[in-house]
C-alpha positions in Angstrom: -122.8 -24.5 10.6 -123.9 -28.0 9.6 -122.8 -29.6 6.2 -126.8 -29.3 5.4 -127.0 -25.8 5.6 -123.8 -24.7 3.7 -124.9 -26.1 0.5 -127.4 -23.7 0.0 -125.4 -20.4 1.3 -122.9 -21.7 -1.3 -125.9 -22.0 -4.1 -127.4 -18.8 -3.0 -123.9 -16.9 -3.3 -123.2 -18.5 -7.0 -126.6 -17.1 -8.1 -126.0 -13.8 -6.7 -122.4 -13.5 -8.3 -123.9 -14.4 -11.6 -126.9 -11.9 -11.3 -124.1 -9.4 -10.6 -121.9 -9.9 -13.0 -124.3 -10.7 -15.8 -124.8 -7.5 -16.4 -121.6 -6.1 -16.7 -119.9 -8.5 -18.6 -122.9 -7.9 -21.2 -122.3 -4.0 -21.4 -119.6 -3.2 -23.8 -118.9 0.1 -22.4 -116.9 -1.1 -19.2 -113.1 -1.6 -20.2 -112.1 -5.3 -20.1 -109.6 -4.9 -17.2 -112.4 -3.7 -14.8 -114.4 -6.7 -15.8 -112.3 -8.5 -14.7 -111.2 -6.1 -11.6 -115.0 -6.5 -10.6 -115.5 -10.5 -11.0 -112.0 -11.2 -8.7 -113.4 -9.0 -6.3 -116.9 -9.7 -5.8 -115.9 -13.3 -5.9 -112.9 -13.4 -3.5 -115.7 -11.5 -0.9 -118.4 -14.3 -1.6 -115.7 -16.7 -0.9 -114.3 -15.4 2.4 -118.3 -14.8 3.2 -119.1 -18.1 2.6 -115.6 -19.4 4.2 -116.1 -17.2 7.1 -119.8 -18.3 8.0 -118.7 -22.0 7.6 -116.0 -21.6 10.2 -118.2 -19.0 12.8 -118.8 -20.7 16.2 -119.8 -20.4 19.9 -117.6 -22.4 22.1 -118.0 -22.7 25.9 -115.0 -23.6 28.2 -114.0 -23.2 31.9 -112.8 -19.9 31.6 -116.1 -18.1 29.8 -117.7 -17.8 25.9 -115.3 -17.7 22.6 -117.8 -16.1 19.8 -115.8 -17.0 16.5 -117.6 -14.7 14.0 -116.7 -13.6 10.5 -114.0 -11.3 11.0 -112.9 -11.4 14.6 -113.1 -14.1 17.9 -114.7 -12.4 20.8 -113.8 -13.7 24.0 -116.1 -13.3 27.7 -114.7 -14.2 31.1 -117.8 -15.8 33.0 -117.4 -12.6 35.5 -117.8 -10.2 33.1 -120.7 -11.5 31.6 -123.9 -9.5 32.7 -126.6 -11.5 31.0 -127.2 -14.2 28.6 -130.8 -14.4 26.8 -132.4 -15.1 23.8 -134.3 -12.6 21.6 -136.6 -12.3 18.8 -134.4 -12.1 15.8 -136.9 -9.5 13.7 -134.9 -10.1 10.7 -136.0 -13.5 10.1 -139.4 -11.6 8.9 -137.6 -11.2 5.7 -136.1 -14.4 5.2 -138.5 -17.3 5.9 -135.1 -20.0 6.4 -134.2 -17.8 9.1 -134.2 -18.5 13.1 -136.9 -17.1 14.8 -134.9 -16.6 18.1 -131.4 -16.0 19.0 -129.1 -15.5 21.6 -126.9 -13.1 23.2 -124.5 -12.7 25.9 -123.7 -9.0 27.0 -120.6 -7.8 28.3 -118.9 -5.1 30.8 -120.7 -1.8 29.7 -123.4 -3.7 27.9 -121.3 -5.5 24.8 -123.4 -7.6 23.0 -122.1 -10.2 21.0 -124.0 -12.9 19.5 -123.3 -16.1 19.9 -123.0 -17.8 16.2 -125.7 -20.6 15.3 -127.1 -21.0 19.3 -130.6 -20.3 17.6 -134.1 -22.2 17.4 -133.1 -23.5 13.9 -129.9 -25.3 15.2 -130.2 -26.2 18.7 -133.0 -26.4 21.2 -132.2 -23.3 22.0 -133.6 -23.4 25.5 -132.5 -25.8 27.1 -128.5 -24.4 25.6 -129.7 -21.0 27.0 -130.5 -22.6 30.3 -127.6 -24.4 30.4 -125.3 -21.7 29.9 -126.9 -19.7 32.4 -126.2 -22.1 35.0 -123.0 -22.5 34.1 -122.4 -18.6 34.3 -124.2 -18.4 37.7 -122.4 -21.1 39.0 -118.3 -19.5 37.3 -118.6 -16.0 37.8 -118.1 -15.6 41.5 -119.5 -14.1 44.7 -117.9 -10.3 43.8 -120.0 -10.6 40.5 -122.4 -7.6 40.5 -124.7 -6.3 37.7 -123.9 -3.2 36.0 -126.2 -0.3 36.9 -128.0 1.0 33.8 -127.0 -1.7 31.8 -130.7 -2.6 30.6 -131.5 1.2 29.1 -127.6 0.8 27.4 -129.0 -2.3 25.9 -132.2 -0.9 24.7 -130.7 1.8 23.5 -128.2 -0.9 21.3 -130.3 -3.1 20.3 -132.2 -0.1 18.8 -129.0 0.5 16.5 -128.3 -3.2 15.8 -132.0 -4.2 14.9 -131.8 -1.1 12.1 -128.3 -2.0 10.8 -129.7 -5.7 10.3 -132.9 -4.8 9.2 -130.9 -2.1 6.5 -128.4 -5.3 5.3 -131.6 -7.2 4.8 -133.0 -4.6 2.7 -129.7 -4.3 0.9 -129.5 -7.6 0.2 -133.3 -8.2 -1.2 -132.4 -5.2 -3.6 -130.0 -6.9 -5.6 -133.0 -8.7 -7.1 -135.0 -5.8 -8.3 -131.8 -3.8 -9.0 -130.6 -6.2 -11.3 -134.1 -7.1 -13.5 -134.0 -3.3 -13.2 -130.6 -3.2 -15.2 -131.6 -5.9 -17.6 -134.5 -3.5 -19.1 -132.1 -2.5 -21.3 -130.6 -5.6 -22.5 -134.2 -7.0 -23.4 -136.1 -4.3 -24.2 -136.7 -1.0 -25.6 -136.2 1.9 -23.2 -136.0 5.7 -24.2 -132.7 6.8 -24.3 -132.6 9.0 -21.3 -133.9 5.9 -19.2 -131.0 3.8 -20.9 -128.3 6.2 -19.7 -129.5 6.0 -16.3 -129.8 2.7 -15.9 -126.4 1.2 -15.9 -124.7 -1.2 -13.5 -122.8 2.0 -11.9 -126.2 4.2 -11.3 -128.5 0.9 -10.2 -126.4 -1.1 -8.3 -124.3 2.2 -6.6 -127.1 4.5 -5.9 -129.7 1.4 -5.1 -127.8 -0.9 -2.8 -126.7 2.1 -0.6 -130.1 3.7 -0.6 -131.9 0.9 0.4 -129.5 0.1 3.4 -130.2 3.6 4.3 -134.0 3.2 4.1 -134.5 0.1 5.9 -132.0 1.3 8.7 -133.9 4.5 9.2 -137.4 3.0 9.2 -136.5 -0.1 11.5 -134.6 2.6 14.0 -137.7 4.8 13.9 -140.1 2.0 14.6 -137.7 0.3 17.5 -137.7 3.7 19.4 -141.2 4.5 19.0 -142.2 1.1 20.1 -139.3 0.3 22.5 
């Protein structure tokens, strides 16, 4: 990730700690110690987030792809690739910054795995994709064979990826809501009932989760009715 861009992840992370922890450092009912419990956690996970996505990388060598990602390097021989493409990435439908196309590379059995920041917002992502293919063609050998059935294993994949990133997406646009939500009763009158429901625990534990599980389900419904 370029210099450029890591400014405003780094921006964008501060103002989501702060909407996070606003709330709970304001409500006297949570015991100091957990305050604090809460703030080194959430920001030791923003950190390593933002950490992570600076250092995340594709590399290309002799011997095949090295996919540095957030928590793990995945490594692909040339012969064991089976395809390398680009794709829609129907997530950026929810985030205007975000690339319209990405790329993949799938493994023995179908692995996919992603290969970080070779997108239409950082490179021209056809001509990379075009060169990597030759390369590929060229390094994987004359015993390379496709994998039979490996296009209705990757339908049936890209199915559960597109709902898990299309649920994160949704989790992550809730924290907005979720937390004006939680400052009702810091800046205005609610009944009482309404005030004991809406604390950071109730919002932010019952919210987050349940709009994961909503945006999962509806993207996963949508992809196999229209896949």
């Amino acid at each position: 990730m370029g210099a450029g861009r890591t400014v405003p992840v780094v921006v964008a992370v501060v103002l989501a700690t702060i909407g996070v922890l606003f709330p709970v450092w304001t409500d006297e009912e949570i015991a100091g110690w957990v305050k604090w419990l809460l703030t080194l956690g959430l920001v030791g996970f923003f950190a390593w987030l933002v950490t992570g996505a600076a250092r995340a990388a594709t590399v290309a060598d002799a011997d095949g792809l090295r996919v540095r990602g957030l928590v793990r390097v995945r490594r692909l021989t040339w012969p064991e690739i089976q395809d390398i493409r680009m794709e829609v990435n129907h997530g950026a439908a929810m985030n205007r910054n975000a690339p319209q196309r990405v790329s993949y590379a799938y493994g023995p059995r179908g692995r996919q795995v992603q290969l970080m920041y070779v997108d239409d917002t950082r490179v021209d992502l056809e001509r990379e994709i075009g060169f990597l293919r030759r390369v590929w063609e060229e390094r994987r050998g004359d015993a390379w064979a496709p994998d039979t059935g490996l296009a209705d294993r990757i339908d049936r994949r890209e199915a559960g990826r597109l709902a898990v990133m299309s649920g994160i997406s949704w989790a992550m646009l809730s924290f907005v809501p979720l937390t004006l939500l939680m400052l009702l009763t810091i800046f205005t009158k609610v009944p009482d009932a309404l005030e004991d429901v809406l604390t950071p625990w109730t919002v932010m534990g019952l919210g987050v989760p349940g709009a994961f599980l909503v945006g999962m389900l509806l993207s996963y419904a949508r992809e196999r009715r229209t896949g």
